[in-house]
N, C-alpha and C positions, 0 to 999 in steps of 0.2 A: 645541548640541542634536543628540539622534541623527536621522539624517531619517529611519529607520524606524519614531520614534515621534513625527514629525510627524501622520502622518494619522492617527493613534488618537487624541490630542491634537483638533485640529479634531472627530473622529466625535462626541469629548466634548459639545464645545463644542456642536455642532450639537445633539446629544440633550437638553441644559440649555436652549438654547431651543425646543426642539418642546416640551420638556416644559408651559413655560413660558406657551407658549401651549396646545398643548392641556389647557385648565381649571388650570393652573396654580396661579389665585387662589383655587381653591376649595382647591386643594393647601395653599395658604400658610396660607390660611384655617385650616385644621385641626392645621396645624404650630404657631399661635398658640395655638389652646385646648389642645392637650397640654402646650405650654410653662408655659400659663397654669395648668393642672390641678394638674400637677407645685406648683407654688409655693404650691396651696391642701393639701399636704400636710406644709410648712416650718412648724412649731412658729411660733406665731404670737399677739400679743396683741390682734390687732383682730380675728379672725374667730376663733372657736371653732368648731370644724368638728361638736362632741357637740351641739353647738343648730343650728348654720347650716348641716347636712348637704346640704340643697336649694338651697343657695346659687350651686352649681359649675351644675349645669343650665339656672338662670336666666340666669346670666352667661354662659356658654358660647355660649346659644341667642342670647343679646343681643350680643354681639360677634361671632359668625358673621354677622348679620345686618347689623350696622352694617360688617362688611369689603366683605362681598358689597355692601351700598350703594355704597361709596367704587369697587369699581372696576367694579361696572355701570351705576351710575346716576350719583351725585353725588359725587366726594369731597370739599367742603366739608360736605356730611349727613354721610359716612361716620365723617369726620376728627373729625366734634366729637362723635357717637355714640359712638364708641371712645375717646373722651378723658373722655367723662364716667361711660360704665359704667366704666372701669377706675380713674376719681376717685374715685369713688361705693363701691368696693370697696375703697380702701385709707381711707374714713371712713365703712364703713359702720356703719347702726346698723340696730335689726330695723327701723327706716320705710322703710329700702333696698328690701325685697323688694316694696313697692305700687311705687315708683320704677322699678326694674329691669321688673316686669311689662306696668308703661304706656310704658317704653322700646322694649319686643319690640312692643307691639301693636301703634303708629306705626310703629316702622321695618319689620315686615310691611308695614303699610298704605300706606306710601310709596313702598318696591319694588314691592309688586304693582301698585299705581297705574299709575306711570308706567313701569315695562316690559310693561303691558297696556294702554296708553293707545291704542292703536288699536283694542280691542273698547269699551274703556269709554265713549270718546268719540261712538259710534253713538247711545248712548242721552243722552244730552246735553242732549237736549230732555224726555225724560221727567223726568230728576236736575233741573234747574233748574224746571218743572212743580213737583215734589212739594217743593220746600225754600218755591215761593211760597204753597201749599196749605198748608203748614202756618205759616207764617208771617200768611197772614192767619185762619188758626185762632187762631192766638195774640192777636192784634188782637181777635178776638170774644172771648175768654176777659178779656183786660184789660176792655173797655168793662162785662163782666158783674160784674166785681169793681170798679169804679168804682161800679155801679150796684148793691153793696151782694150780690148774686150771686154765689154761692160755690157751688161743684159738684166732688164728690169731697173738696177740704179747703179748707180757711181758715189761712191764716199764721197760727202759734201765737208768744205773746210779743211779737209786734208790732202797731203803729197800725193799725186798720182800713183805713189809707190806702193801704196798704203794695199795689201792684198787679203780681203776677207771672207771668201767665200760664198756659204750663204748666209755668216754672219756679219755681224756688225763692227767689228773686232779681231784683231788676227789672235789677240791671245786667245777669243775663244774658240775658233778654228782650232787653233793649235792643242787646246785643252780635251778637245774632239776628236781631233785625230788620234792623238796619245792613248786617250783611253779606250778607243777603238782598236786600239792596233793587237791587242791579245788575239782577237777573234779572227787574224789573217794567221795565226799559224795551228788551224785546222788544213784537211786535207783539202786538196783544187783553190782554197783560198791562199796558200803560199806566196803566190807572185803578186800577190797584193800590198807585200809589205813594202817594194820599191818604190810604187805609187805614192802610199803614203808618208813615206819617207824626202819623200821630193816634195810632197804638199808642205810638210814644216818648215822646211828649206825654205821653201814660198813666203811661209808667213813670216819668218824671221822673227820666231821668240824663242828664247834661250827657254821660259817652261817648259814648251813641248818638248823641245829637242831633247832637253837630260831628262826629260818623265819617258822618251821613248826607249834612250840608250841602257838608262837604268829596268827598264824592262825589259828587252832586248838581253844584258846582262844577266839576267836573273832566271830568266828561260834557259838559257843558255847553262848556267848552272846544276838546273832544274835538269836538263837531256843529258848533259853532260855525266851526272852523278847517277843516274839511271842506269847510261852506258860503265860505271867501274870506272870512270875517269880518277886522277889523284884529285882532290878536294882542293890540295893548295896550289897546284896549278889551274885550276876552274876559276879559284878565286881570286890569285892573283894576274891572270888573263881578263878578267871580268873586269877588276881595278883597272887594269891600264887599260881598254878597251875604252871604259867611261871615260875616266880623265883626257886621254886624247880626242875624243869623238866632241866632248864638250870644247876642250882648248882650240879643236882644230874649225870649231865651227863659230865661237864666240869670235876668234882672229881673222878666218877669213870668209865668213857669210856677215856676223851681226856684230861689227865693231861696237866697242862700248862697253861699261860692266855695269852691277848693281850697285856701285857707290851710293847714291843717290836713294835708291832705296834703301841701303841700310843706316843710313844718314834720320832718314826720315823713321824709319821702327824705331832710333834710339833717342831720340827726340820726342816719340809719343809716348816712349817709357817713362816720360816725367810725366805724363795723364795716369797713367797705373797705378804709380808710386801716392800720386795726391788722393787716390780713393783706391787703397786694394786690395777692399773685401769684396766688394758689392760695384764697381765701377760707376759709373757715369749716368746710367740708363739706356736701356733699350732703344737702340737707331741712334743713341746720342755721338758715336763715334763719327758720326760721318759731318758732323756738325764742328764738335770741342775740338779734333783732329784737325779740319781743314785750316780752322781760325785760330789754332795753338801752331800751328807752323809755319803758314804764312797768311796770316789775318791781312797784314800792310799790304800786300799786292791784290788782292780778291776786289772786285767790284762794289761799293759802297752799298747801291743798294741787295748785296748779298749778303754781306756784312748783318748789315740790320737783320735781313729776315731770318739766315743763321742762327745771328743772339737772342733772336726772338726766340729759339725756339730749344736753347740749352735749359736746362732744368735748373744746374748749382749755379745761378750767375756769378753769387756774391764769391763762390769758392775758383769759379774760372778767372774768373775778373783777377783775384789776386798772385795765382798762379801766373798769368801772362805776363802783369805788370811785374814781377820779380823777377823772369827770362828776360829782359830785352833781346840777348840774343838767339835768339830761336833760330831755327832751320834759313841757313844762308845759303845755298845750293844754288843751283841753276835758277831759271826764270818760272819752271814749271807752276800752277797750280793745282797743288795737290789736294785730287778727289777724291784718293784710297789708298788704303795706308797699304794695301797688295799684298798682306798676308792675314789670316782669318783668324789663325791664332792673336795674334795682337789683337784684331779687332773685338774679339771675344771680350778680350782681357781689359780694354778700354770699357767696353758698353756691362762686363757684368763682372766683371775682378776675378777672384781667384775662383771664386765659387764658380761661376762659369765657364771660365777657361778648365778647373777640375772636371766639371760635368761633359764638357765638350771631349778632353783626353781618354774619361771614359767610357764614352760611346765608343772610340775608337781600338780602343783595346780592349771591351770587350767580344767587339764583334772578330778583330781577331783573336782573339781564344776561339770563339764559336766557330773560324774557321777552319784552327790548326786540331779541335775538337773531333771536325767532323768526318766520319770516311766518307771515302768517293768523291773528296770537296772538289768542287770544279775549279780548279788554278785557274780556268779563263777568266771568270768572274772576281776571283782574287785580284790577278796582275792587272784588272783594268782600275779595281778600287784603290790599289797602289797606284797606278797613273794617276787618276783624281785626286788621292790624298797629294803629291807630290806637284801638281801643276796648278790645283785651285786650292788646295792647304783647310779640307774643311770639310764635315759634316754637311752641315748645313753651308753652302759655297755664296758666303753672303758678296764676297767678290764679283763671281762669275755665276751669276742666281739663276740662271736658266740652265746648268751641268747638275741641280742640286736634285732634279728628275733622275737622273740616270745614276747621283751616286745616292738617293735612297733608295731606286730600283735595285741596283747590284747589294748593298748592303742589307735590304731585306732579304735575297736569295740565298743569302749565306744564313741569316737567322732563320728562316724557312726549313734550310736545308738540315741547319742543326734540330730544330725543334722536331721535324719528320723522324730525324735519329732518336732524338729523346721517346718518341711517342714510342717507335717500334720497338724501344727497347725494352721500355714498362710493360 
């Protein structure tokens, strides 16, 4: 080499990394969506560009978003955001665009969260205040419709037993209460925990109940072992505490078990098994699922619009006709398969269900990581993992607010650590 273009060489080199660093990723960031732009104008038979004109903006915005995650905040968020908006695109269907919209909104909400977690955390005591204020709102709204008291509406089409608070669904009541309930055992809020303990009761879902007991359990552990208590009495007290608190309330408040659900998870593991790398597509679970378990009893013209809208026809088509017999159970029709991991695993196979497990473990590391971590904010993301089984709560889609609010505050909380420690 000529040594009079050694040092223009190195100037290079030097300039690639200043660039690199200065904003670099936001550089890259953008270098992505032109690439990506460019490929929505390649003659194509999954996206029609004369319908799905609005498509590129969505996506664009959604995947600038989930880069900017991956190298501000978290890259296991980043990493699985950008693997599923870009999944979700190559199966998409028009259910994409409510999908794609509730992807931007969380992944806003989770950068802003936790790279603003040092203003948001001031108020901390007010956030945890008003989730208890309305949680034991919800507690008076149940007991009023227990007692036959209905204000503003009444469950339509269902038993007058049916008690939802201000939702629409006891499971989500139930799922809101649970994960509320950390924040009653601050101090004056104490006597709050018996209120919302009778509000579960109310709703009569065995989720709440074991997501409350088991963290009831765990605190308990938690004071316990602070106080010098023996560790294997803490935890074998903890044990039996759960197992009867659950046994004694499945017997005599909410007769019944999850037969029937887990009838139905081992039943959709034959949808896993026929695709499982890359599953089914995006929202396809709630489609292939309904009609793979019990397609015969579903309404005809649901039927049709259904199969309208599965992506592998030729590959479901064969799988069905090979089962004849599929899910024999009760009467029900099944609209959700009620647990998130499964659903993951239907709609994106292993690759997503992997992506989805390590969101979750990483953000606990970032929280067993962090000193000072606030346990409140833990035990309520244990609630929510535990009662809506999910990340992203494609179940119970309106708790998915509050578990990527708490799950930011813990990556907030760690990245404040990281900074002060640089």
């Amino acid at each position: 080499m000529n040594s009079s273009t050694r040092p223009v060489t190195k100037g290079r080199m030097n300039t690639v990394i200043s660039y690199i660093r200065g904003g670099g990723e936001t550089r890259f960031s953008l270098i992505v969506l032109f690439v990506m732009g460019c490929f929505f104008w390649v003659p194509s038979n999954v996206i029609n560009l004369r319908v799905q004109e609005m498509l590129f903006p969505l996506v664009g915005i959604a995947l600038f978003l989930a880069l900017s995650i991956f190298f501000r905040v978290s890259k296991a968020v980043g990493a699985f955001l950008a693997f599923v908006i870009v999944y979700g695109l190559c199966t998409f269907t028009p259910d994409g665009y409510h999908f794609i919209l509730m992807l931007m909104f969380f992944a806003y909400l989770y950068e802003t969260v936790a790279l603003r977690y040092k203003e948001i955390i001031k108020h901390k005591t007010l956030i945890f205040n008003l989730l208890c204020i309305f949680a034991l709102l919800n507690v008076l709204w149940l007991i009023l419709q227990a007692n036959g008291i209905y204000i503003f509406f009444k469950p339509k089409n269902v038993t007058d037993t049916l008690e939802t608070g201000f939702f629409s669904n006891r499971n989500e009541v139930s799922v809101f209460l649970a994960c509320c309930l950390p924040f009653f055992f601050r101090r004056w809020w104490h006597i709050g925990i018996i209120p919302v303990l009778v509000g579960l009761i109310l709703a009569s879902t065995v989720n709440g109940i074991i997501g409350a007991v088991l963290v009831l359990a765990i605190y308990g552990l938690i004071i316990g072992t602070r106080k010098g208590y023996a560790k294997k009495w803490l935890t074998t007290g903890a044990i039996i505490l759960t197992v009867a608190a659950v046994a004694s309330y499945m017997t005599f408040v909410r007769t019944g078990g999850i037969g029937p659900r887990v009838k139905v998870a081992v039943k959709a593991l034959e949808l896993v098994k026929e695709k499982p790398l890359l599953g089914w597509g995006v929202n396809q679970s709630k489609y292939v699922a309904h009609l793979y378990l019990n397609g015969d009893r579903q309404d005809p013209r649901y039927l049709m619009r259904a199969y309208g809208k599965v992506i592998y026809k030729d590959d479901f088509q064969r799988l069905y006709l090979a089962n004849p017999e599929r899910y024999q159970g009760d009467g029900l029709k099944w609209v959700q398969l009620h647990n998130d991991y499964l659903h993951v695993a239907v709609d994106m196979g292993a690759a997503g269900l992997a992506g989805l497990v390590l969101i979750v473990v990483s953000h606990a590391v970032a929280f067993f990581r962090t000193r000072r971590r606030d346990l409140l904010t833990g035990l309520s993301v244990v609630c929510l993992l535990w009662t809506a089984n999910a990340f992203f709560t494609f179940q119970i889609g309106r708790f998915s607010f509050l578990m990527v609010f708490f799950l930011a505050l813990i990556q907030g909380a760690y990245l404040t650590q990281r900074r002060a420690s640089k």
